[in-house]
C-alpha positions as CSV (number, residue, x, y, z in Angstrom):
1,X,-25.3,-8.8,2.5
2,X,-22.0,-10.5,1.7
3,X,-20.2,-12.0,4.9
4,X,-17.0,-10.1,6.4
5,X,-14.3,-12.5,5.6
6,X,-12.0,-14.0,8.4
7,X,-8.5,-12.9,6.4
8,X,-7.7,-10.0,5.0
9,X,-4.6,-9.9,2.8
10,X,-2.8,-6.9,3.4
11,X,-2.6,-4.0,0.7
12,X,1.0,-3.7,0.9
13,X,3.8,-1.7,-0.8
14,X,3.6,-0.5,-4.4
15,X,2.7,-3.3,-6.4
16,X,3.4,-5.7,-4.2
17,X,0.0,-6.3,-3.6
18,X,-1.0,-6.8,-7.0
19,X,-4.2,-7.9,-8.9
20,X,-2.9,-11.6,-9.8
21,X,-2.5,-11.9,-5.3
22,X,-5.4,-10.1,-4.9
23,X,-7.1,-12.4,-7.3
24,X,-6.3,-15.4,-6.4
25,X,-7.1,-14.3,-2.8
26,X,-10.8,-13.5,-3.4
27,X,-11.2,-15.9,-5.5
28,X,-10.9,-18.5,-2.2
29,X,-13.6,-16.4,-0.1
30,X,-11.1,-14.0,1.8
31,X,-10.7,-10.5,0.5
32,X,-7.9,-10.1,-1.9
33,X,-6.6,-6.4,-1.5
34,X,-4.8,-4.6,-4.1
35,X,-2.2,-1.8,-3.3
36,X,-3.6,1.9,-4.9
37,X,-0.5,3.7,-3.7
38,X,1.3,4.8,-6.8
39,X,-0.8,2.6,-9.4
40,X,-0.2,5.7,-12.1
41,X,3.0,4.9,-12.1
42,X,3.2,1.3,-11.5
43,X,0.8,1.2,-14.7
44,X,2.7,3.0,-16.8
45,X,6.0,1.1,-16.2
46,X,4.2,-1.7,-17.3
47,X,3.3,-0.2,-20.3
48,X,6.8,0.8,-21.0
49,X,7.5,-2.8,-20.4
50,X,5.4,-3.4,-23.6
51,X,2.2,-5.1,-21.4
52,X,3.8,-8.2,-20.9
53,X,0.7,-11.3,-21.2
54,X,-1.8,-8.2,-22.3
55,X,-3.6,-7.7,-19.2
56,X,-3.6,-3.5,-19.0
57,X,-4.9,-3.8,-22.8
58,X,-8.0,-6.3,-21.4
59,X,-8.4,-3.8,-18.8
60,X,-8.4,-0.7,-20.7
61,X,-11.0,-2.2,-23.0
62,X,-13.5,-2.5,-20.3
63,X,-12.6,1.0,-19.4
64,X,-16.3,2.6,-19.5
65,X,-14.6,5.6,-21.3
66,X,-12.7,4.7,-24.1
67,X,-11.7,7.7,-25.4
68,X,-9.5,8.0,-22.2
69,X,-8.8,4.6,-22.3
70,X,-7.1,5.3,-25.9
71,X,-5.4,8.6,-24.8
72,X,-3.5,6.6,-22.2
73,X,-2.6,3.5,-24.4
74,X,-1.2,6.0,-27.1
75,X,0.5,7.9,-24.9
76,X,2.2,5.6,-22.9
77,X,2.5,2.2,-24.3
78,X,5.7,0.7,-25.8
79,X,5.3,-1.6,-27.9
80,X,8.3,-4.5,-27.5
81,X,9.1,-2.6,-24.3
82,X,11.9,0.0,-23.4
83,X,15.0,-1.0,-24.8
84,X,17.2,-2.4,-22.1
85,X,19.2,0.0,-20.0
86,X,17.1,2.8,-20.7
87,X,15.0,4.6,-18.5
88,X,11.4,5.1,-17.5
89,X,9.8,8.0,-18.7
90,X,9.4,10.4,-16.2
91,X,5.5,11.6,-15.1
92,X,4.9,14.7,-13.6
93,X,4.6,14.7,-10.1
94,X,1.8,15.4,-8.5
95,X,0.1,18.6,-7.0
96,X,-2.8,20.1,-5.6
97,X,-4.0,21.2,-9.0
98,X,-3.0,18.3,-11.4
99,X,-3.1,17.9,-14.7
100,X,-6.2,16.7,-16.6
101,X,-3.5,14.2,-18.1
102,X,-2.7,12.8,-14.8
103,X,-6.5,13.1,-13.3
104,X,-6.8,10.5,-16.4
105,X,-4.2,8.0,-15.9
106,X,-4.9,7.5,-11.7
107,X,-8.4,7.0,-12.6
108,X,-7.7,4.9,-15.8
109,X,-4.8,3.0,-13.9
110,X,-6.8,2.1,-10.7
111,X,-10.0,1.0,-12.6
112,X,-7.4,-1.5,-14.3
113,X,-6.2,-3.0,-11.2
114,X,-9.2,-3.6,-9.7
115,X,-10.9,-5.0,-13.1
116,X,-8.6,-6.9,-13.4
117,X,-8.5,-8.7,-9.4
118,X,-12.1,-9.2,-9.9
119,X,-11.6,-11.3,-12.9
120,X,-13.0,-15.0,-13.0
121,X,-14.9,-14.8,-9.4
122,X,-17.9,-12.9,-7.8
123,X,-16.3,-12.1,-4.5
124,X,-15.3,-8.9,-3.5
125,X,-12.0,-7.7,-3.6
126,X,-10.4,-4.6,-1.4
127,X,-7.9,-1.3,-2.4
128,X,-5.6,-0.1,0.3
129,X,-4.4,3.3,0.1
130,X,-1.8,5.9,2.2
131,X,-3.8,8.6,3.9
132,X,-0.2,9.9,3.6
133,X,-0.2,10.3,0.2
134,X,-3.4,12.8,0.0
135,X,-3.3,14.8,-3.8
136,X,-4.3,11.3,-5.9
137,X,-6.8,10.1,-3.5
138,X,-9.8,11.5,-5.4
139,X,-9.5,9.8,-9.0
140,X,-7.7,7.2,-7.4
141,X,-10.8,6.0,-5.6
142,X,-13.1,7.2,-8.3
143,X,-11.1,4.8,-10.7
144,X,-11.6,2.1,-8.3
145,X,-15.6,2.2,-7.7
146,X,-15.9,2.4,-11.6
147,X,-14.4,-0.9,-11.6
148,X,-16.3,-2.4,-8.5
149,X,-13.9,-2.2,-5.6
150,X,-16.1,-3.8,-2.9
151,X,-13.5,-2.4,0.1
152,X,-11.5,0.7,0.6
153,X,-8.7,0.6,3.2
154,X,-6.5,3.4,4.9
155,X,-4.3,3.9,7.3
156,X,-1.0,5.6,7.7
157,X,-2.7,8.4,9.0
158,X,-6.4,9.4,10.1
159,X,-8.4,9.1,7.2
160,X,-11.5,10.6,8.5
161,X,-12.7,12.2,5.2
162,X,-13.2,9.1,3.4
163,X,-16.4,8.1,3.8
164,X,-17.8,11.0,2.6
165,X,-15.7,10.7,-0.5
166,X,-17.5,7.6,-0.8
167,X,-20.6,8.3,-0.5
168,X,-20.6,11.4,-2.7
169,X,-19.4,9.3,-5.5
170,X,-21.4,6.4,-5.1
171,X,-24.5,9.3,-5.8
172,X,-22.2,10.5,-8.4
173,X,-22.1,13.8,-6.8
174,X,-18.9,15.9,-7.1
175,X,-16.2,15.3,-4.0
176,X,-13.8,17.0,-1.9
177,X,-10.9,16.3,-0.2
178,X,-9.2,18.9,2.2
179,X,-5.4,19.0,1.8
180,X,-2.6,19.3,4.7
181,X,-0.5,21.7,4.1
182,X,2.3,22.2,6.7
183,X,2.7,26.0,8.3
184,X,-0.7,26.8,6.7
185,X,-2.7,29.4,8.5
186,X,-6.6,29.5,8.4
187,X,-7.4,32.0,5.8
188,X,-3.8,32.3,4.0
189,X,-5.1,32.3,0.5
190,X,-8.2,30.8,-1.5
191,X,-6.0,28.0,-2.8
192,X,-5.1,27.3,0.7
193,X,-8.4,26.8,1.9
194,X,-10.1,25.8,-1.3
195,X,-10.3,21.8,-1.1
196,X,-9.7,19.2,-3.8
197,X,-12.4,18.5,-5.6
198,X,-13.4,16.1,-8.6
199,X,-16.7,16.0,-10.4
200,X,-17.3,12.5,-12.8
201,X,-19.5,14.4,-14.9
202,X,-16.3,16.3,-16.0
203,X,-14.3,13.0,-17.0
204,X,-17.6,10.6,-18.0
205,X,-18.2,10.1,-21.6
206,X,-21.8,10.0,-22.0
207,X,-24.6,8.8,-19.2
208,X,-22.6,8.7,-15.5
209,X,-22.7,4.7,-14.5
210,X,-24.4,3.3,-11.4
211,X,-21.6,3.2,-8.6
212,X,-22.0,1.0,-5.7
213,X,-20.6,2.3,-2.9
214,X,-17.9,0.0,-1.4
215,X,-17.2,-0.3,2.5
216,X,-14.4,1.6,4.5
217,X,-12.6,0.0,6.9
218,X,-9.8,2.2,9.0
219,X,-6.0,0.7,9.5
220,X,-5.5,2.5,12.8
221,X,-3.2,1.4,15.9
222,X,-5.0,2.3,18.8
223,X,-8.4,2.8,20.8
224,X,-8.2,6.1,20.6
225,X,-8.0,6.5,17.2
226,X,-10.5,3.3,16.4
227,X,-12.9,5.8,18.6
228,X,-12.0,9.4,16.8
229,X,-12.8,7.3,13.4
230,X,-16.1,6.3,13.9
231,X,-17.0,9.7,15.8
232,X,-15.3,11.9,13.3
233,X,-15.6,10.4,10.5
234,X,-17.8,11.9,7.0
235,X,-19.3,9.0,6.7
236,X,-19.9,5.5,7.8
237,X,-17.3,3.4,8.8
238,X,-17.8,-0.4,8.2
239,X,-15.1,-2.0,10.2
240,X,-11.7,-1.2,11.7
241,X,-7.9,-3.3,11.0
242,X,-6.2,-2.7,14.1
243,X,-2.3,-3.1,13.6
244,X,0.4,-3.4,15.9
245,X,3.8,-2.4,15.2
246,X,5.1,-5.6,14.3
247,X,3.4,-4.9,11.4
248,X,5.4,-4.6,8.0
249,X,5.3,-0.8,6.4
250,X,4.5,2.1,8.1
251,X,4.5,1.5,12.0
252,X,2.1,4.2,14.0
253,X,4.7,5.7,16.0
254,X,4.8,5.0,19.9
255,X,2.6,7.1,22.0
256,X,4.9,9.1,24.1
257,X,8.3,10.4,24.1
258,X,10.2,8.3,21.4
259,X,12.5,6.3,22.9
260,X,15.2,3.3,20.9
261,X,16.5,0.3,22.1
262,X,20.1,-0.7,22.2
263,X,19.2,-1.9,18.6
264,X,17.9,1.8,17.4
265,X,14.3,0.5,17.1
266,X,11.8,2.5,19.0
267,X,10.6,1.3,22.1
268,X,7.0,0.5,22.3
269,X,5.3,0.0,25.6
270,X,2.0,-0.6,27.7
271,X,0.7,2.9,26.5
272,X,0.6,1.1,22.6
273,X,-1.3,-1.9,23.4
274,X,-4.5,-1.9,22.4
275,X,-7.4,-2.9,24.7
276,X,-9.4,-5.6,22.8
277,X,-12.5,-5.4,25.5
278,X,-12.9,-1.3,23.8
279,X,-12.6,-2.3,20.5
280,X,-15.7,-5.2,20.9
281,X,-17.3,-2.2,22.6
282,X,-17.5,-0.2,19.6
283,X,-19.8,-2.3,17.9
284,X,-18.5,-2.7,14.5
285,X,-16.2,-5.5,13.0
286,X,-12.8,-5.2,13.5
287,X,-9.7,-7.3,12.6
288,X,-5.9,-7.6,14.0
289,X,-3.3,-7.3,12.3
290,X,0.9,-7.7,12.9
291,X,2.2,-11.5,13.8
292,X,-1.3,-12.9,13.1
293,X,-0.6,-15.2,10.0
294,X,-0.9,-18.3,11.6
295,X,-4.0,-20.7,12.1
296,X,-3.5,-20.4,15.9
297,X,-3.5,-16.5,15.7
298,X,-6.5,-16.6,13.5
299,X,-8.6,-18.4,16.2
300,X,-7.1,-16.6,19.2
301,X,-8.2,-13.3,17.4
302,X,-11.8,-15.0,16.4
303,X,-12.1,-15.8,20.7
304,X,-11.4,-12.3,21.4
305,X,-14.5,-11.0,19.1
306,X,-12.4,-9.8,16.0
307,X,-13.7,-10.8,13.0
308,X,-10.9,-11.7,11.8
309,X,-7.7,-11.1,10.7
310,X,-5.1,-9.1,8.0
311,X,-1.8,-11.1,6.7
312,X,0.6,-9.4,4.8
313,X,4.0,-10.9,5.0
314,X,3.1,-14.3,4.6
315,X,1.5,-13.4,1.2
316,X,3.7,-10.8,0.4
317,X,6.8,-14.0,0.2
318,X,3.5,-16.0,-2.4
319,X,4.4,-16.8,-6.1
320,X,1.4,-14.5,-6.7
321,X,2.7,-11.2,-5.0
322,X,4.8,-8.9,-6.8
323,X,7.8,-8.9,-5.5
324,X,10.9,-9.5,-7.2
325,X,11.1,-13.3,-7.7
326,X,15.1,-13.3,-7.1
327,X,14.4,-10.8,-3.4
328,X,11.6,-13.7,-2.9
329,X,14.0,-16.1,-3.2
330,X,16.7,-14.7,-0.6
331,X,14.3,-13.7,2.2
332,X,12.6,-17.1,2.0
333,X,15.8,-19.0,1.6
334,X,17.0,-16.6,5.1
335,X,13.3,-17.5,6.8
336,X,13.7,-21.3,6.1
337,X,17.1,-20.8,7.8
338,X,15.7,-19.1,10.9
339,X,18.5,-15.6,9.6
340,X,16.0,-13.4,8.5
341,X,16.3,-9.9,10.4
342,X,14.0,-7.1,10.1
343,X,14.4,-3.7,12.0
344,X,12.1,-0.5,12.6
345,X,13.9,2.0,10.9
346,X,12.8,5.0,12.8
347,X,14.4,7.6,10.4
348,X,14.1,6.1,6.6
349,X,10.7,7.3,5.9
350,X,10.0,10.5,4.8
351,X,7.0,10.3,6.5
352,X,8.2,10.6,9.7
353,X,6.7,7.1,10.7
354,X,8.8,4.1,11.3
355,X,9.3,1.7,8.5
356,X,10.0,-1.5,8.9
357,X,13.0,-2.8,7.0
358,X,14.6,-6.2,5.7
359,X,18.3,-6.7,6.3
360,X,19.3,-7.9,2.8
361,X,22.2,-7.6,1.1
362,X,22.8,-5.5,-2.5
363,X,19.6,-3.2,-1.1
364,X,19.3,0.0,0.7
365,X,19.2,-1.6,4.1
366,X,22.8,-1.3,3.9
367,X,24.6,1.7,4.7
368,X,27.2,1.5,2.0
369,X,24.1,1.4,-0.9
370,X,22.3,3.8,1.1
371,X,24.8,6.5,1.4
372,X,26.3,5.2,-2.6
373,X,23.2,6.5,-4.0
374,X,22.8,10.1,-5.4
375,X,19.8,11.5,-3.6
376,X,16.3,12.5,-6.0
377,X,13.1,13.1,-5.6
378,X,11.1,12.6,-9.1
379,X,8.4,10.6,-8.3
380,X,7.7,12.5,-5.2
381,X,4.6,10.4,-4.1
382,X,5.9,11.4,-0.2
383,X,6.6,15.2,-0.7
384,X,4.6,17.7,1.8
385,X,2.8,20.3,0.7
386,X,3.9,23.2,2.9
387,X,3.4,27.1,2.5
388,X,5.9,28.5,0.9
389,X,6.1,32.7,0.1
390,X,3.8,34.4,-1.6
391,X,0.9,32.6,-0.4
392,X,2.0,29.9,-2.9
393,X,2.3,25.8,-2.2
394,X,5.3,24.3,-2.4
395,X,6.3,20.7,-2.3
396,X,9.5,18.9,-0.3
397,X,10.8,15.6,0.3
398,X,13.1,14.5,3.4
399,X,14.4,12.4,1.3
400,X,15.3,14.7,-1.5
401,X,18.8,16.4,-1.9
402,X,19.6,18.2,1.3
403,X,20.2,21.6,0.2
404,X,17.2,21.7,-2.0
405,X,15.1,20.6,1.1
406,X,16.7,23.4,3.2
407,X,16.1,25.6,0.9
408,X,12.7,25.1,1.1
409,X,12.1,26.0,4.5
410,X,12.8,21.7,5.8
411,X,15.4,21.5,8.9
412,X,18.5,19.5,7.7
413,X,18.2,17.2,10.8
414,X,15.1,16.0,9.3
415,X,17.0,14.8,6.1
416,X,19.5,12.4,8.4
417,X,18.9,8.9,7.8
418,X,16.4,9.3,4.8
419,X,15.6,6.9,2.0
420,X,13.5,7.7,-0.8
421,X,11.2,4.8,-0.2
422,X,9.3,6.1,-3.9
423,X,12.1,4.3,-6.0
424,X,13.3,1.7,-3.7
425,X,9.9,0.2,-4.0
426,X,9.5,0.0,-7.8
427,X,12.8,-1.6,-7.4
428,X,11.2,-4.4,-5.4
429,X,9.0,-5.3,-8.1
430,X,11.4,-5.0,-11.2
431,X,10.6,-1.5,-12.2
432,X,13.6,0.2,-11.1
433,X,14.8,3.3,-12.8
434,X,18.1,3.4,-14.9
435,X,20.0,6.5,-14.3
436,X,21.6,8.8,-16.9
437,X,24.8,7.4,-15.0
438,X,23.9,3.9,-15.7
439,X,23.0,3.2,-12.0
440,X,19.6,1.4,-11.0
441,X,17.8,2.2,-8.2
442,X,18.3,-0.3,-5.3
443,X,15.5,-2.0,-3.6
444,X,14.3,-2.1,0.0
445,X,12.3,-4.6,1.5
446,X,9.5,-3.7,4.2
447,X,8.2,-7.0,5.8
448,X,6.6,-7.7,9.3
449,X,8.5,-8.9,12.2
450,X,7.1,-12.3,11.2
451,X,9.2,-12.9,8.6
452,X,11.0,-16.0,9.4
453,X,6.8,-17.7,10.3
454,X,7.0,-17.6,6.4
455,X,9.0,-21.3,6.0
456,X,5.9,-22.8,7.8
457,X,4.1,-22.4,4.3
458,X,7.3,-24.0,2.4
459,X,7.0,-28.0,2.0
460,X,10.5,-29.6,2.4
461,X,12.0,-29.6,-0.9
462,X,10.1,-26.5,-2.4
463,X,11.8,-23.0,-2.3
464,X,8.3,-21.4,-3.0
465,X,4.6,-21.8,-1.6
466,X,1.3,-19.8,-3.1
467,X,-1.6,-17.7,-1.8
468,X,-3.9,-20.8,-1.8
469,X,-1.1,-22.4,0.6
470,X,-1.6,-19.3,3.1
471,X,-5.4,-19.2,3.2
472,X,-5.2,-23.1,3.5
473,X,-3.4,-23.0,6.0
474,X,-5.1,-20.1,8.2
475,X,-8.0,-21.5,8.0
476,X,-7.6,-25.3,8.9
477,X,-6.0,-27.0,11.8
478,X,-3.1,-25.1,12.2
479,X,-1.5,-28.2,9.5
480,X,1.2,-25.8,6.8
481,X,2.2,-27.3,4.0
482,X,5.7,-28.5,5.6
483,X,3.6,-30.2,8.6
484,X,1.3,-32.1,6.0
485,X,4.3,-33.4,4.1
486,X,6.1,-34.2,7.9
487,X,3.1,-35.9,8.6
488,X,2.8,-38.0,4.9
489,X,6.7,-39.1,5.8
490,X,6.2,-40.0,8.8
491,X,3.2,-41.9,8.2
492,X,5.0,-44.1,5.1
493,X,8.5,-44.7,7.1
């Protein structure tokens, strides 16, 4: 059986995470993880974009079903790219009962990513998703095990139905997926009660292919839920990231009564640390994530029985990641200067969960561009499903326009402070949309409170540093890239 690595890159944003870091990350031993949240959409962007280099055309010809693969490429592909100062062409958004169409493209655009992260190497490489974001998770994760994903991640949330997706499609056996839907009553409707499901033998064209069936490891913050996971859970659970909340993204809320510092942060306290003698207790592998992308954090977590850990801010900053190379630029020139500031934003997600946040200029971290920015919701990737009248499902957004979310049953206090963290994050990797208006989305970093640990990985006279320069550095002597070339000058003076 292949070895549990010692670092796990983190699956982070939308396309952040992409297949060239998560490539380059496997490809040294560790797991490289790619982000599945909003791969449809981050896919067909690039199409629009006119497949810059090729690479969704060399994945969509290993596509095992190519008469999907060439539905998608007609219908979305631009050849030359959009003309500049146009916008993205919109995709449905999704819903219980999707489209065929849109089945198609999550499992089409996932298989890509993941074909294309496994390229040039044997190792295994990982796929992080939302439990948040619940309707695509079914072709989304079919998508990836036709394309070999050797890990499935997910947290932001309790993902305890997983597994048995897993497991049900690695026998290529239809699988269900129960649905939250808020102010649901047991026994509303049928459509209420009736679960997701997907079938491959409805989307395969000819023989279904052997699946192997990848392992699951939960992103939970606490004992308690490490525990409920493993006793809960559909299926088996292969190991367990444990984050704190200095972790970029999605921050567990604290356990509690919420309470904010003088800053507005929540206030996290003994009740949200998590007992590391428990977790060795369960008996499966587990790794710690938040402020551990350092060597010396790597071997105190290795000397407390983890197995490891997960860095995602250091790589996140990499030539590799997907970020915007001009937002790179900024938050690494801020980190080299000791002025980066991040701050848990307890109201911007729609979620409800506290996001952590990059103070940067021109992006929606700022009030001014916050508050200058006509609120939508069309890619809706966030919206709850909630019962609406009728016995019918409806779909709302916090951070959609106000009176169209209190119309539909949301209380306006929950809209205060809301970003629409959909578009903001295609914005961070260069897809943001152009509005009829001429307006572009903004962007909005979400980064760990590590940020400013990122210069260690920066030699003196460089303003950038790669993935290899991260795992490099986690896994020797505690020596970065900036030490080594200290130590080279001091050694010739």
């Amino acid at each position: 059986m292949i070895p549990f690595p010692k670092i796990i890159q983190g699956g982070m944003g939308v396309g952040v995470s992409n297949w060239r870091l998560a490539q380059a990350v496997s490809k040294l031993g560790q797991l490289g993880v790619v982000s599945g949240t909003a791969l449809d959409s981050v896919f067909v962007r690039r199409l629009a974009d006119g497949d810059q280099g090729g690479n969704m055309r060399r994945g969509l010809d290993a596509f095992p079903f190519q008469e999907m693969a060439k539905r998608i490429w007609q219908e979305y592909f631009v050849p030359g790219g959009t003309a500049a100062g146009a916008p993205y062409k919109a995709l449905c958004m999704h819903q219980k009962h999707d489209s065929r169409k849109l089945i198609e493209l999550c499992i089409v655009s996932n298989f890509v990513e993941v074909f294309l992260a496994k390229e040039g190497h044997s190792n295994p490489v990982g796929i992080n998703y939302l439990e948040k974001v619940q309707i695509p998770h079914l072709p989304s994760i079919y998508g990836a095990m036709l394309a070999g994903v050797g890990y499935v991640l997910m947290g932001a949330g309790i993902p305890l139905h997983i597994p048995g997706v897993l497991d049900a499609f690695a026998a290529n056996h239809a699988a269900e997926y129960r649905l939250a839907i808020a102010g649901a009553a047991h026994g509303q409707s049928a459509d209420f009660d009736e679960p997701m499901r997907l079938d491959p033998a409805d989307y395969a064209e000819g023989p279904l292919p052997a699946l192997d069936r990848p392992r699951f490891l939960a992103i939970v913050s606490s004992n308690t839920l490490a525990a409920t996971m493993l006793r809960r859970s559909s299926g088996r659970v292969d190991g367990l990231v444990i984050e704190s909340p200095t972790a970029g993204g999605h921050n567990a809320p604290p356990r509690g009564k919420l309470q904010l510092n003088a800053a507005g942060e929540p206030l996290y306290g003994e009740r949200d640390r998590v007992n590391i003698e428990e977790l060795r207790a369960l008996g499966v592998p587990f790794w710690l994530a938040g402020g551990y992308g350092s060597a010396t954090k790597l071997r105190e977590a290795l000397e407390q029985g983890a197995a490891g850990v997960q860095v995602g801010t250091a790589f996140a900053f990499s030539r590799e990641s997907g970020m915007r190379a001009d937002l790179k630029t900024r938050l690494i020139e801020q980190a080299i200067a000791g002025a980066g500031e991040v701050f848990t934003d307890p109201l911007a997600s729609p979620t409800g969960f506290p996001f952590k946040v990059a103070r940067l200029e021109g992006t929606s971290s700022e009030p001014n561009v916050y508050y200058g920015r006509n609120r939508i919701c069309d890619l809706g990737y966030l919206r709850e499903p909630y019962a609406a009248g009728d016995d019918q499902i409806g779909y709302r957004c916090s951070a959609e326009p106000v009176e169209n979310y209190v119309a539909k049953g949301g209380k306006i206090e929950d809209t205060v402070g809301r970003k629409c963290l959909c578009n903001t994050l295609m914005a961070n990797i260069g897809h943001q949309q152009t509005r009829k208006n001429g307006s572009v989305e903004p962007a909005l970093i979400t980064v760990g409170d590590d940020l400013n640990t990122i210069a260690q990985f920066v030699a003196p006279g460089r303003a950038s540093y790669s993935a290899a320069n991260v795992v490099e550095s986690l896994l020797g002597n505690g020596v970065s890239p900036m030490q080594q070339t200290e130590r080279v000058l001091a050694a010739s003076a």
